[in-house]
N, C-alpha and C positions, 0 to 999 in steps of 0.2 A: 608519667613519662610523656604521654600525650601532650601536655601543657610545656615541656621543656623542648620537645621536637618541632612544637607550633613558634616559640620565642623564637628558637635558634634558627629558623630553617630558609633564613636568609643568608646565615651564617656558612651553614653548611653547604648550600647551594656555591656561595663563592670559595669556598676552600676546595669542594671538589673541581668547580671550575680551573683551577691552577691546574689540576690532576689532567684533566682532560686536555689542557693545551699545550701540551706535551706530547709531541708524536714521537710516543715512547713503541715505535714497531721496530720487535725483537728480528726482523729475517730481513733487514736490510743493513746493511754495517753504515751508511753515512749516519743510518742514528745512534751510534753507539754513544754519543756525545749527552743525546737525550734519554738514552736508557738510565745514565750517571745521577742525571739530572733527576729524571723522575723516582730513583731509588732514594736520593738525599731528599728528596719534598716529603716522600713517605715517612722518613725516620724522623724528619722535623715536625709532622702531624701528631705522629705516635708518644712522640717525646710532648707535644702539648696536649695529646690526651690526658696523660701521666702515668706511663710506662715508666722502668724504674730505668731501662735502659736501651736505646735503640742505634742499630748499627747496621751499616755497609760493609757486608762482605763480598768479598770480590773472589769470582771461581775463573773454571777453564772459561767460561761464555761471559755471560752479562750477569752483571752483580745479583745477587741475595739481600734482603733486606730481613733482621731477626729483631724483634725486641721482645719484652716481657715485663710481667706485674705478677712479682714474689709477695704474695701476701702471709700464706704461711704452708711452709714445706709440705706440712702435714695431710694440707686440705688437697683435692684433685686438681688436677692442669688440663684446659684446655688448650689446644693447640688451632689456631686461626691461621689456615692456607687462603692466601688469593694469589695473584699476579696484578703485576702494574704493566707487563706489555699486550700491546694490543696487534691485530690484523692491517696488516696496509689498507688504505682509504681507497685503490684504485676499484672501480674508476671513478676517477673525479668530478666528471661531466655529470654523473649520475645523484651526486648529492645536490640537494634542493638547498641547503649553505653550509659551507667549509666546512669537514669533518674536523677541525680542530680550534672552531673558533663552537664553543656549544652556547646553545640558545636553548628557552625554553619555549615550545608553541604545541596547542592543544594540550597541555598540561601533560605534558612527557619534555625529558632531556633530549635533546638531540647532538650527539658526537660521534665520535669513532669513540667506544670502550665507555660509552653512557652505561650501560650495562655490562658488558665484558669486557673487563669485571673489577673498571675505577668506580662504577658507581656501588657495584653489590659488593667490594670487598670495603668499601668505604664506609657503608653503614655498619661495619663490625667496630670499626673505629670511633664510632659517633655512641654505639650502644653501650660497650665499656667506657667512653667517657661519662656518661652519664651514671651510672652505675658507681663508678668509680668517685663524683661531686657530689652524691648522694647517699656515700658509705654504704652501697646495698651488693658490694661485689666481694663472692664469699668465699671465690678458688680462683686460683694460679692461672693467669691467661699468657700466652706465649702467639707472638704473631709471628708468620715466615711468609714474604711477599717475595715471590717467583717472580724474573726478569724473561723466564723464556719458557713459559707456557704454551704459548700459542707454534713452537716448535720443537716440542716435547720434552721440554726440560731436559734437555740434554745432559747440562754440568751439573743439578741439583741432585741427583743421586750419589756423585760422589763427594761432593758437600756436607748431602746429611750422615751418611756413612762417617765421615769425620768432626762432623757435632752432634754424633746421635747422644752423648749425656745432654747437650745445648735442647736438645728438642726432645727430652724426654718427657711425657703428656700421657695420662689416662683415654682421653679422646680427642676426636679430629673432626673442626666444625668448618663448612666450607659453604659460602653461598657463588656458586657460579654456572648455575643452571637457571633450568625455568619450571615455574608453577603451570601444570594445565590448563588453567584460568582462571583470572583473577578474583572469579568468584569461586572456583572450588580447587582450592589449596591442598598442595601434594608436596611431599618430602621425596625425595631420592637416595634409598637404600642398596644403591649400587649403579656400575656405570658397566660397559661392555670394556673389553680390551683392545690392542690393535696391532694388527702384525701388515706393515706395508713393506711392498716392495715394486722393483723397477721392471721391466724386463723388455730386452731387448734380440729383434730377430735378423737376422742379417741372409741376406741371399749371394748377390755374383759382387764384385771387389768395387762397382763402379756402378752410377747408375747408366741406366741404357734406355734406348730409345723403342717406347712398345711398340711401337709396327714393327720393327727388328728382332725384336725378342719373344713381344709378351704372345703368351700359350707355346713358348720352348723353354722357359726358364721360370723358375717360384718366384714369386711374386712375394717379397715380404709382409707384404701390408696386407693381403689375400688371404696368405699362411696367419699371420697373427691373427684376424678375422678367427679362421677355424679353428685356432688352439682356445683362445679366448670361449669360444663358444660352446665347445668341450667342458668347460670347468665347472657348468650348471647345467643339471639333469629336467625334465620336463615338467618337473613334479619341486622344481625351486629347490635341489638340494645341492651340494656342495659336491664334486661327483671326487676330492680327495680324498685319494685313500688313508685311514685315519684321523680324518678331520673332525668328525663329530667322537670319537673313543672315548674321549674328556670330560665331553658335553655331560652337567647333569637334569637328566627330567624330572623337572618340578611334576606333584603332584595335582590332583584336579583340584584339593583345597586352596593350594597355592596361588593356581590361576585362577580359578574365583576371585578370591581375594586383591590379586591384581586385578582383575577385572572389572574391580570398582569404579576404576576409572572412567566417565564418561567420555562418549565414542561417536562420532558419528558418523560415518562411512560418507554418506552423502558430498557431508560439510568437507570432507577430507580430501574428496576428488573436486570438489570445486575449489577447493581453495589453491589447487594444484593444477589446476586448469588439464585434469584426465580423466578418461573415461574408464578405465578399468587399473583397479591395484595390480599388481603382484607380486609374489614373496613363496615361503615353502609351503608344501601342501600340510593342511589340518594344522594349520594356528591363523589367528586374526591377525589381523595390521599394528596391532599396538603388541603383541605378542617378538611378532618379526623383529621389531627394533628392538626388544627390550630386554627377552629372554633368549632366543635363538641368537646363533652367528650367522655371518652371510659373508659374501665374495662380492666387490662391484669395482668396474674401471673406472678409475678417475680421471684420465688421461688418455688420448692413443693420438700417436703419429705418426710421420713421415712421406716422403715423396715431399709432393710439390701442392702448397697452400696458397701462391701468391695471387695476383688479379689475374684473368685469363687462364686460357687453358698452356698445358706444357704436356707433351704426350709423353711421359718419362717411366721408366719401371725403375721402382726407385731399390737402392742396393742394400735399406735399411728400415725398419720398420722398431717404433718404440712405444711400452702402452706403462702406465701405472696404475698400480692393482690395490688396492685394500682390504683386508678381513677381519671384520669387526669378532670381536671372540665374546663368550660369556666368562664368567668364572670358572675356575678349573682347567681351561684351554690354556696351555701356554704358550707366548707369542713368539718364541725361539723356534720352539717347537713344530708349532703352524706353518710359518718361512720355511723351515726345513723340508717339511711337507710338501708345501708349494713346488718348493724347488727341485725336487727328485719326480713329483707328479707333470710338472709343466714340460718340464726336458725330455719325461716318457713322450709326449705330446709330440715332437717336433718331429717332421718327418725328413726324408735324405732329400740334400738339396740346399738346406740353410742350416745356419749356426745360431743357437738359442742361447742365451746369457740373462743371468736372473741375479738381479742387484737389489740385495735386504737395505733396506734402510730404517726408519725408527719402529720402534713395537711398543708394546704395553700388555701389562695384565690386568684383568678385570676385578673385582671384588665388589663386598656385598659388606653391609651393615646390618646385624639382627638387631628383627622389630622389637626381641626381646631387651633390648640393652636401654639403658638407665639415659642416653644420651638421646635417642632415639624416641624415646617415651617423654619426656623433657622438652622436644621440641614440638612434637603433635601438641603437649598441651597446651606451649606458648601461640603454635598457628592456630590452635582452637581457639585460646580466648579474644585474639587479637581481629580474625575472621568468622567467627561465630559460626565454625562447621568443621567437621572434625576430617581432618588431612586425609587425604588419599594415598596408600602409598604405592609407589611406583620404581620402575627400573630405568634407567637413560639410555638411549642408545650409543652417546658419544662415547669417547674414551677420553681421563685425565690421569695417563701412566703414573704420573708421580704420585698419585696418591695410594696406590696398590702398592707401590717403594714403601712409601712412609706407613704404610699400616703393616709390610711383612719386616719392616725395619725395625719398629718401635712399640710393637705389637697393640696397636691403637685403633680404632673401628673408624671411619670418618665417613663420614652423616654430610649429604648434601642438601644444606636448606636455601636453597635458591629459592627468588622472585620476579627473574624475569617470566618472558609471554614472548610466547612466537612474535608475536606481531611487532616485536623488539629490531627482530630482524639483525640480530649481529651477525658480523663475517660479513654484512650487505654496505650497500650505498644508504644514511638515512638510519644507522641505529640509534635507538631511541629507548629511555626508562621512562617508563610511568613514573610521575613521581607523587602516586598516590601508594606506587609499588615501594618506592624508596622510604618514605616513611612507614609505609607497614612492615618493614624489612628491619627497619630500626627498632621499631616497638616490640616484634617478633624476638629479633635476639637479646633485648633488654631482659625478657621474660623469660628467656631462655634458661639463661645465667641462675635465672629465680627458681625453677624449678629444677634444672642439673643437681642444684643443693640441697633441695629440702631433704 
């Protein structure tokens, strides 16, 4: 496989280049035009891999891309999740050249969605093809390439809900994460979940003038401050009532085990340019992201931002909240929580308003399952060291759908590297990562079957 990824991989290089110059970014509507586009390139890829059949479906939001390779009913089906949309590029001052014109320099891609996730869903594409002109592919592969990932797949749940026979699959293989580094290679057997919401505080009908008012009237922005401040106890806990009920506590084997993963606290705070962590008491840093939940503001406003000063007490005050869940927490659930605990919060004087918006549940893949075992030993022979395995701290909702939908495990074998930097100005793939990505899932396939 080596020798057919070194021929082609000039080839490869400019096929995913089309992919990339496509500013297929799902949360702005002037590109709906390009979402179209980059759905139909994916199906004309798929189709000359040699899928048996590949097609645009069009939902509530931005189309679904599905195709498949029926080899024989009997054998097992993988099921291949990526997305073709990407993050808006702003700011644009900030890229070193055009986020949608990709170059290669320092032996890494450089675009918007070089990595997240045209380049890592692109090498699924590239490993069944090979597989497939080399008569070495032994079970059923089914692709579904998401248009609206990067804003929570909003229309894909009820999509798959009405193709769940179209997507029915033994397992769920997804590379859209990142390896610890590139030298010590980790799987991702689960991701957190995620319950956001808005909230909004309002004080007197108008804003007013603070020599006039301020220290006779609540201050929204003051009040928000202290409710905000309320929701985490000193000791880094969640101070909602019922928010951890859910949670379940891994054992000390467990965290060992996770623990394998190399750490370096040092490297961690420089590279983040701070002096001191912090997170809940009695767990480490890589603990906090992976296995705990947590509370963090994403957002806070109101009053007056512009040049200069404006001495104004402003009539409203707005902050955006996240809480990342584990498995077992539900994100309905949480919200609800939130929202009966926050409004306790608010004291006489202002009006509190708590606006849910997307959620997710988290899930886990066991280490013990055939899909999972199948992939440590393709990263093993590919990397010559046996995978680490580990939890992520993001959340990708759809995939906790598709595994309580279809009853399917899905196994995250990503290859990017922080230093990827996606969601940034300047993301970037190794494309020493891209072809071990390719090799990786080649082998994959090989060992799924034996």
């Amino acid at each position: 496989m080596k020798e057919y990824i070194q021929n082609n991989s000039e080839k490869f290089l400019a096929e995913l280049f089309e992919l990339l110059r496509i500013p297929s970014v799902s949360s702005m509507a002037a590109h709906a035009p390009d979402m179209q586009k980059a759905a139909e390139k994916y199906a004309e890829l798929l189709l000359a891999a040699g899928v048996d059949r590949a097609e645009v479906y069009p939902t509530a939001g931005h189309p679904v891309v599905f195709a498949e390779k029926i080899i024989d009913k009997n054998k097992p089906t993988i099921l291949v999740y990526a997305h073709y949309d990407v993050q808006p590029a702003d700011p644009m001052n900030l890229w070193t050249t055009p986020p949608f014109e990709p170059v290669v320099r320092d032996g890494a891609i450089y675009a918007r969605g070089a990595n997240d996730d045209k380049g890592q869903g692109f090498m699924h594409i590239k490993a069944f093809e090979y597989l497939l002109k080399t008569n070495q592919l032994k079970c059923n592969v089914k692709f579904i390439i998401d248009g609206e990932e990067e804003i929570g797949s909003p229309s894909l749940p009820a999509w798959a809900v009405e193709h769940k026979d179209l997507l029915a699959c033994d397992d769920i293989l997804v590379s859209d994460t990142t390896m610890i580094d590139e030298k010590i290679p980790s799987l991702n057997v689960g991701m957190r979940g995620l319950a956001y919401v808005e909230v909004e505080v309002t004080g007197p009908n108008k804003d007013l003038h603070s020599g006039h008012y301020g220290g006779a009237v609540a201050n929204p922005i003051n009040t928000l401050c202290t409710m905000i401040d309320k929701l985490i106890d000193d000791k880094g806990r969640v101070t909602i009532k019922g928010f951890y009920d859910d949670v379940v506590e891994l054992s000390k084997e467990e965290r060992e085990m996770l623990g394998r993963a190399p750490f370096d606290i040092h490297e961690y705070k420089h590279f983040l340019d701070i002096e001191e962590v912090k997170g809940e008491e009695g767990y480490t840093t890589m603990e906090r992201t992976g296995i705990r939940p947590c509370l963090d503001v994403n957002g806070i406003w109101g009053g007056y931002i512009g040049e200069g000063a404006k001495t104004v007490l402003p009539s409203v005050a707005h902050a955006k909240i996240s809480m990342r869940l584990v498995p077992n927490q539900d994100c309905k659930k949480i919200a609800e929580l939130f929202e009966k605990h926050f409004m306790s919060l608010a004291p006489k004087g202002v009006k509190v308003k708590v606006i849910p918006h997307h959620g997710g549940q988290g899930f886990l893949c066991p280490m013990s399952s055939n899909v999972y075992k199948a992939a440590a030993r393709a990263v093993r022979e590919v990397y010559g060291i046996e995978p680490v395995p580990n939890r992520g701290g993001g959340s990708i909702p759809i995939l906790a759908d598709l595994q309580q939908l279809l009853g399917a495990n899905p196994l995250l074998m990503g290859f990017g590297l922080e230093r990827d930097v996606i969601h940034s100005p300047n993301e970037s793939y190794l494309l020493s990562q891209f072809y071990k990505g390719i090799e990786s899932i080649g082998l994959f396939y090989k060992y799924y079957t034996e």
